[in-house]
Every structure is written in structure tokens, then in C-alpha cells.
C-alpha positions in Angstrom: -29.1 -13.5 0.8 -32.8 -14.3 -0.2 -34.8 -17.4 2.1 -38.1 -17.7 0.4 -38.2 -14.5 -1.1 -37.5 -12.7 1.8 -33.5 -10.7 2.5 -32.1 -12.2 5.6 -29.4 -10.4 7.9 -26.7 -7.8 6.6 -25.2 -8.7 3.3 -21.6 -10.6 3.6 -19.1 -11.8 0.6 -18.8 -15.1 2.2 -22.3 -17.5 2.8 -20.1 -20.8 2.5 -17.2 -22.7 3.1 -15.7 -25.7 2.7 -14.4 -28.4 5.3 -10.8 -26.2 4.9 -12.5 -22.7 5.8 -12.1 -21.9 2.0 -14.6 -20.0 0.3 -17.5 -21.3 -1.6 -18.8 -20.2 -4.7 -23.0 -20.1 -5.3 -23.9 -22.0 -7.9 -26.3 -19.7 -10.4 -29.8 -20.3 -10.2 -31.4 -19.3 -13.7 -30.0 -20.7 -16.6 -32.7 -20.7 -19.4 -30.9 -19.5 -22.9 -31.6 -16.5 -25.7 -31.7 -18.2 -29.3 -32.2 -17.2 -32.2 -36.2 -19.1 -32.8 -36.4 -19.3 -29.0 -35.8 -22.9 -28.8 -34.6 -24.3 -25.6 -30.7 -23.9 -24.9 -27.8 -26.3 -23.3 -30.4 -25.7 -20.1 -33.5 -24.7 -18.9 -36.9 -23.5 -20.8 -37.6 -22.3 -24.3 -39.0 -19.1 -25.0 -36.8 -16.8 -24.9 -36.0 -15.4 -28.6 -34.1 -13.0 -29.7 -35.2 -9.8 -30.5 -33.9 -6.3 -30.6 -35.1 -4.1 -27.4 -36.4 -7.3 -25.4 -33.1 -7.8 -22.9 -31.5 -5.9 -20.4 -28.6 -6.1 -18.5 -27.7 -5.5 -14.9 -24.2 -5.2 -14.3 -21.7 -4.0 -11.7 -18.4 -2.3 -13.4 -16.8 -3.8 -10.1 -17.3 -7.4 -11.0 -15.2 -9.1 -13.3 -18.5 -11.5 -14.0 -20.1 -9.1 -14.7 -17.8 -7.2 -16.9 -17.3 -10.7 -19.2 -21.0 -9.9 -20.6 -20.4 -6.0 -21.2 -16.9 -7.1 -23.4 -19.1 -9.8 -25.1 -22.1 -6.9 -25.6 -19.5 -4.4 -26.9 -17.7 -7.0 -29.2 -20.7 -9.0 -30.8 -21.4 -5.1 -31.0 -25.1 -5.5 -29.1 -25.1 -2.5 -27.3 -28.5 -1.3 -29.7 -30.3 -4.3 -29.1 -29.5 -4.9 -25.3 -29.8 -2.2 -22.9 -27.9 -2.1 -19.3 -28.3 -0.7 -16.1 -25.1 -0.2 -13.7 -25.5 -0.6 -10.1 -23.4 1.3 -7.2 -20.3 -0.4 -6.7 -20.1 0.3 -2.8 -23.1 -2.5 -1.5 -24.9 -1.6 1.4 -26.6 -3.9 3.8 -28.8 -5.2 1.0 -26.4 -6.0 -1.6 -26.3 -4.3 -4.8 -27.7 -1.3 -4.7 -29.2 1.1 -8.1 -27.8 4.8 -8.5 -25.9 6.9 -5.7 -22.9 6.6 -7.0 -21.2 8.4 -10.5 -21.2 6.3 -13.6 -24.0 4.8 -12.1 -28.2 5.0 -12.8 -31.6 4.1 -11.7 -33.3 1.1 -12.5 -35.4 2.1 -15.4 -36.9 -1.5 -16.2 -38.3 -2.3 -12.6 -38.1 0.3 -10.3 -36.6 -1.7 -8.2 -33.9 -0.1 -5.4 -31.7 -3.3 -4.5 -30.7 -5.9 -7.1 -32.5 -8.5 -4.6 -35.7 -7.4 -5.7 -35.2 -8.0 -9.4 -34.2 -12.2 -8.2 -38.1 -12.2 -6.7 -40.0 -10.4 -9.4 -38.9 -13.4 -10.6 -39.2 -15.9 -8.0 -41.3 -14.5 -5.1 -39.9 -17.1 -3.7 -36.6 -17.1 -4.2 -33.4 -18.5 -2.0 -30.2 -17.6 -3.1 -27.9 -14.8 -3.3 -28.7 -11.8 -5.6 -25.8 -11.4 -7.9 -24.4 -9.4 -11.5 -25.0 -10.3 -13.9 -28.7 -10.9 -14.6 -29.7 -10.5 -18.6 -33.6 -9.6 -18.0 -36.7 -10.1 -20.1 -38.8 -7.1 -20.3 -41.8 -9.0 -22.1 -41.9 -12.1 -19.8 -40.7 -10.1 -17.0 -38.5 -12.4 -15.8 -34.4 -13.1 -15.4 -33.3 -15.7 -18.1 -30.0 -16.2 -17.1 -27.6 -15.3 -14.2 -24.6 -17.3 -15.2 -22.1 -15.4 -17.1 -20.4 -18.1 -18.7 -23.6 -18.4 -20.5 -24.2 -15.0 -20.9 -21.5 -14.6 -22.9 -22.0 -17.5 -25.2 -25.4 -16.6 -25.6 -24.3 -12.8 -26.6 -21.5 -15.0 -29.3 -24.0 -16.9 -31.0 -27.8 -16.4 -29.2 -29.2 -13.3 -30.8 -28.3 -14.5 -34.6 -28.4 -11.7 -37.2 -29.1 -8.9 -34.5 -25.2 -9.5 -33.4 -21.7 -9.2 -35.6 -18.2 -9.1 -34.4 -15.7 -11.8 -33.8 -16.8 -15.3 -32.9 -16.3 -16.1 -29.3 -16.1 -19.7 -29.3 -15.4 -21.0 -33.1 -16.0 -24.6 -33.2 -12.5 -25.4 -34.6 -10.7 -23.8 -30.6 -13.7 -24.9 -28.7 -11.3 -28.4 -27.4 -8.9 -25.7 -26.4 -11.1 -22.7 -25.2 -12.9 -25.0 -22.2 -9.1 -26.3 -21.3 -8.1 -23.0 -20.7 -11.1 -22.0 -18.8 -11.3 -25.2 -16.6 -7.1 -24.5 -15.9 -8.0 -20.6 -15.3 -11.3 -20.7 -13.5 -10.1 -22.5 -10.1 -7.1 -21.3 -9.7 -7.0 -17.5 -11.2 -10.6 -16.1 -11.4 -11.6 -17.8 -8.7 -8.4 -18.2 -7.0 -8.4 -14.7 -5.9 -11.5 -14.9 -3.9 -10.3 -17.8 -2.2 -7.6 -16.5 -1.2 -9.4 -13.1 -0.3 -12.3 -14.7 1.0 -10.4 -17.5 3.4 -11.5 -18.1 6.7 -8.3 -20.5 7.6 -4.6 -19.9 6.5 -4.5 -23.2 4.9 -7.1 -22.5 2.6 -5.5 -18.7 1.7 -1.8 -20.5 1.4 -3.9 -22.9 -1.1 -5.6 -20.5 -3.4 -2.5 -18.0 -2.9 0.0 -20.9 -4.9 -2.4 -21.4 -7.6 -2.9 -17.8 -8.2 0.9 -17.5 -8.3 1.5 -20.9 -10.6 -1.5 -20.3 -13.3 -0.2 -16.6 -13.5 3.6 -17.7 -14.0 2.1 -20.4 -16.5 0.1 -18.2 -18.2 3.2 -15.8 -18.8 5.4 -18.7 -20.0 2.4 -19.2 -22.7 2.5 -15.8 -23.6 5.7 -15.0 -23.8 5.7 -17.6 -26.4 3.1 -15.5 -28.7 0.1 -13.9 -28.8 -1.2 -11.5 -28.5 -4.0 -13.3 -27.5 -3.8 -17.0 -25.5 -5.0 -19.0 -28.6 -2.2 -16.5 -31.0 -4.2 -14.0 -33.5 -8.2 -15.2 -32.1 -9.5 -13.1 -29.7 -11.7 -15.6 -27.7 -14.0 -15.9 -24.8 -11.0 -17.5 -22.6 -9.3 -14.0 -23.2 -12.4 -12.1 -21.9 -12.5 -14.4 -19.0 -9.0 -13.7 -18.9 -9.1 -10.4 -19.0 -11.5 -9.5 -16.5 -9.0 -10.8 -13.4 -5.8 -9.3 -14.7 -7.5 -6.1 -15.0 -8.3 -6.1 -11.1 -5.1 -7.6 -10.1 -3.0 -4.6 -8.5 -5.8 -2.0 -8.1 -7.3 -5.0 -5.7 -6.5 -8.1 -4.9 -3.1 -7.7 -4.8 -3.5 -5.8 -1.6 -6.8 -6.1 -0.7 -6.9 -10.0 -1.4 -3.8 -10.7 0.2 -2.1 -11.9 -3.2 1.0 -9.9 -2.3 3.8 -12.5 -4.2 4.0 -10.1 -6.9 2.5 -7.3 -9.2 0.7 -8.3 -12.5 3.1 -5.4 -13.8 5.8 -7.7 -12.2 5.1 -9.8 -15.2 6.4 -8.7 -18.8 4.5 -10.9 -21.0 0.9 -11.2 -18.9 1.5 -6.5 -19.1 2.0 -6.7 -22.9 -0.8 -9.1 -23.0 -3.4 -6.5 -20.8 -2.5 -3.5 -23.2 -3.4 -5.8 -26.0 -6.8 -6.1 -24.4 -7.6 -2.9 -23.7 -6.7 -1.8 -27.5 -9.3 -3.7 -28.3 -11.8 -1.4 -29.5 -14.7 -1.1 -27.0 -12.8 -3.2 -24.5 -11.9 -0.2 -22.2 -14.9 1.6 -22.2 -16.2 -1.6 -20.2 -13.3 -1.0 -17.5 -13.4 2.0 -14.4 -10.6 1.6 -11.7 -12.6 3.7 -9.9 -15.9 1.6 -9.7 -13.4 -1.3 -9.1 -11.6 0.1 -6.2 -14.7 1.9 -4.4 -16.7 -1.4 -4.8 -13.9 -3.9 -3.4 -12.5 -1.7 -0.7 -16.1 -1.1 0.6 -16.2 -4.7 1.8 -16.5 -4.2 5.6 -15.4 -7.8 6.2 -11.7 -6.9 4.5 -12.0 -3.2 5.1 -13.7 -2.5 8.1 -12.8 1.2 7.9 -13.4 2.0 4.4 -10.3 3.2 3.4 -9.9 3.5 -0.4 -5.9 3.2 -1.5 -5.0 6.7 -3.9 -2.5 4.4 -5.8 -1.5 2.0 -7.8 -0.4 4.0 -10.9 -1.3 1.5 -13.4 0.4 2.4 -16.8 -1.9 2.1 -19.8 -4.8 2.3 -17.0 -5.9 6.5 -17.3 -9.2 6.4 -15.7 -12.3 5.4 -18.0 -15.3 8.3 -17.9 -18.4 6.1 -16.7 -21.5 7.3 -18.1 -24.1 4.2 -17.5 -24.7 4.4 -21.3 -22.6 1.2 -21.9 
């Protein structure tokens, strides 16, 4: 991580724990918001209007936090107005890393060789990890936001006219939208890292039962309709959704240790994916390939590198990665 500005030791997934051994999550450190006159958001500074060709994207097709603001982008159908740079999944001793890697490409806005170095163009001071997503201001030079939860709802509603497509998070689901995320959040999206990321076995049996009860839950809810979790509305909980499912066998089944069973294992929750990825656009923002060369590169789970050939996922054929999202 970043002390001051400055990278400290080799890069490691976990930085924290908890009195348990169970893995800590960095809270984001830039949260100002895109809107339409450039008034202030929910938090931090005003300033920051929207305008076509001002923003920029770094993402990791790895990251499922990542791939929440590409889905939103592709949906809100943004990808004119917002451009996006795709970083190597595999990091290096750095962290993310730019280009090396197909389906990957250079940092055109900065320069810049490690994603650490875009965190203190901002801040030349900076402490904190360097993490995907970052939505960038090329006039200010500066990151607005590195949050994707508020990414994404910037992307719904921020950028006004300049953005189309489905709304996100209408006001008459909203109640119901932020249940579902504060019910999937702990114990699915981030569930998985805690149970991958563990440092004590009562912290890994923890997160490993509420992987296993919210994904049993969810396929009770969905088994009830759908296609989507709030019936015929495509929302931002699905996209949050989404994002873990689609990693689920190709990765932290195995790699994470959350062995109880297979997302294919699950009727309803498999029906539920191949709705998703119908979606048009939805797919394009999805490569197995980025995904398992980025998680199995983890020296700290994998110390040899060893890269599975398998799952077969069905509905899953590989996605051709340009770096053109």
C-alpha cells in the first residue's frame, strides 16, 4: 500500500484483520460525485460536472468492483462519453499493473505504469491502498471517486442527458434495493473474501456459512420469480449481484475455499446468471480468462501460480477482450 505517498513492501490481498483473524475491507478514500451542474453529491466536493470526454475509467476485468461500473457504463449506454483503461489482471509487487497482458492496454491518460501512481497524482501524499475502480478527471486531473457503489449510481443518474438506459435505482424499489445490498454485501460479495482471505479457521467457518445461507436464500427468492431479484426491473442490486456469481466456480469455489457447492449446483441462481449475461452488453464486460489469471496469481493462495484449465461453465464461452470497453 501507499504511506504518505510513497509504496511500502510487496503488495499483499490482506492489510487488515479483525480481533477473529478475518479479513478487513479498506474503506475508499475519494468519494466526491459527477452531477449533472456539478453541484456537490451525497459526499465530498462540488465541481465535478458532467460532460462528454471529461472521465475515465480504470478497471480490472478481474474485479467484481470493478466490473459493477463497466455493466452500469454499458447499460446507461456511456461508453462514448467515458473512456476506460484495463489493467493486467496478474499484479506484480506493486499492485495493479497497466498493459502486459491480452485484452489489456497502456495508460493513455497519465502515463502512469502501476495504478499506485494514479492515487498520488492525486494525493502526493496519499495513504491507502491503490484499488479498481477509479473514475478520473482529465481536466482537474484528479480521481473523483473510488467507491463503486457510487460509481454506479453516479453512472444511473450523474451524467443527466449524456446517459440513457434503464434506471438503476428508481425511487419507487430504492426501500428494497439498499435491503438487498446490505443482506448481500456481508455475507456474499464480501463473504467470499472473508472466507478466502481468513487468517483463523473460525473466521473462514464464519464467512463460509453466510456465503452458503444468502446463496440458498437467494435461490429460494428466485425460484419464486424473476428473472431478476426485484421480478421484471433490472436494478443495481442485480449488477452487484451479478458480479460475485459470475466468479463463483471459475474462483472462489476452489481458490477461496467455498467448496459446499457449485453455483451450477443451484437451479434457480444458473437460470438467473444466463439471464444476466443476455443482457445486452452485459457479457462483453465478463472474461473468465482475466478472472482466473488475476485470482490464481495471488502468491499468498497460490504460491506456485498454477492456473486451473477447467471449470466448463455452460453459457460461459470465453469473451474476446479488446480494452475498447
Amino acid at each position: 500500500m501507499l504511506i504518505e505517498g510513497k509504496w511500502t513492501a510487496n503488495w499483499q490481498p490482506v492489510q487488515a484483520t479483525d480481533a477473529k483473524g478475518g479479513f478487513v475491507r479498506q474503506i475508499s478514500g475519494f468519494r466526491n460525485w459527477v452531477t449533472p451542474d456539478g453541484s456537490a453529491g451525497p459526499t465530498g466536493d462540488a465541481g465535478f460536472a458532467a460532460e462528454a470526454g471529461r472521465y475515465h475509467l480504470y478497471v480490472a476485468l478481474i474485479c467484481p468492483w470493478a466490473s459493477r461500473t463497466l455493466i452500469a457504463r454499458k447499460l446507461k449506454r456511456l461508453e462514448d462519453a467515458i473512456s476506460v483503461s484495463i489493467v493486467n489482471p496478474r499484479l506484480d509487487e506493486e499492485g495493479w499493473v497497466f498493459g502486459g497482458y491480452p485484452g489489456t492496454n497502456p495508460d493513455g491518460i497519465n502515463g502512469a505504469r502501476h495504478l499506485h501512481e494514479i492515487y498520488t497524482r492525486a494525493d502526493p501524499l496519499y495513504t491507502g491502498r491503490a484499488t479498481v475502480p477509479v473514475l478520473w478527471d482529465k481536466q482537474l486531473g484528479t480521481i473523483v471517486n473510488n467507491e463503486s457503489a457510487d460509481i454506479v449510481r453516479m453512472l444511473n443518474s450523474g451524467f443527466g442527458d449524456l446517459a440513457s438506459g434503464p434506471d438503476l435505482y428508481p425511487a419507487a424499489l430504492r426501500a428494497e434495493i439498499d435491503a438487498l445490498n446490505a443482506d448481500i454485501y456481508p455475507r456474499l460479495n464480501n463473504g467470499v473474501y472473508r472466507a478466502g482471505f481468513a487468517t483463523t479457521q473460525i473466521a473462514y467457518e464464519e464467512a463460509f456459512d453466510d456465503v452458503f445461507s444468502m446463496l440458498e436464500i437467494l435461490e429460494a427468492r428466485l425460484g419464486k420469480g424473476g428473472p431478476f431479484l426485484l421480478g421484471n426491473a433490472l436494478t443495481e442490486a442485480d449488477i452487484r449481484l451479478f458480479v460475485t456469481l459470475v466468479r463463483f466456480d471459475a474462483a472462489y469455489h476452489g481458490l477461496f475455499k467455498c467448496n459446499l457447492r457449485r453455483l451450477v449446483d443451484y437451479p434457480a441462481l444458473t437460470g438467473y446468471l444466463d439471464a444476466m449475461l443476455a443482457v445486452p452488453g452485459v457479457a462483453e464486460t465478463v472474461s473468465i480468462e482475466h478472472i482466473k489469471a488475476g485470482y490464481y496469481s495471488i502468491k499468498t493462495l497460490n504460491p506456485n501460480g498454477i492456473v486451473p484449465k477447467g471449470p466448463d461453465l455452460p453459457g460461459l464461452a470465453p469473451v474476446s477482450v479488446t480494452g475498447q470497453l
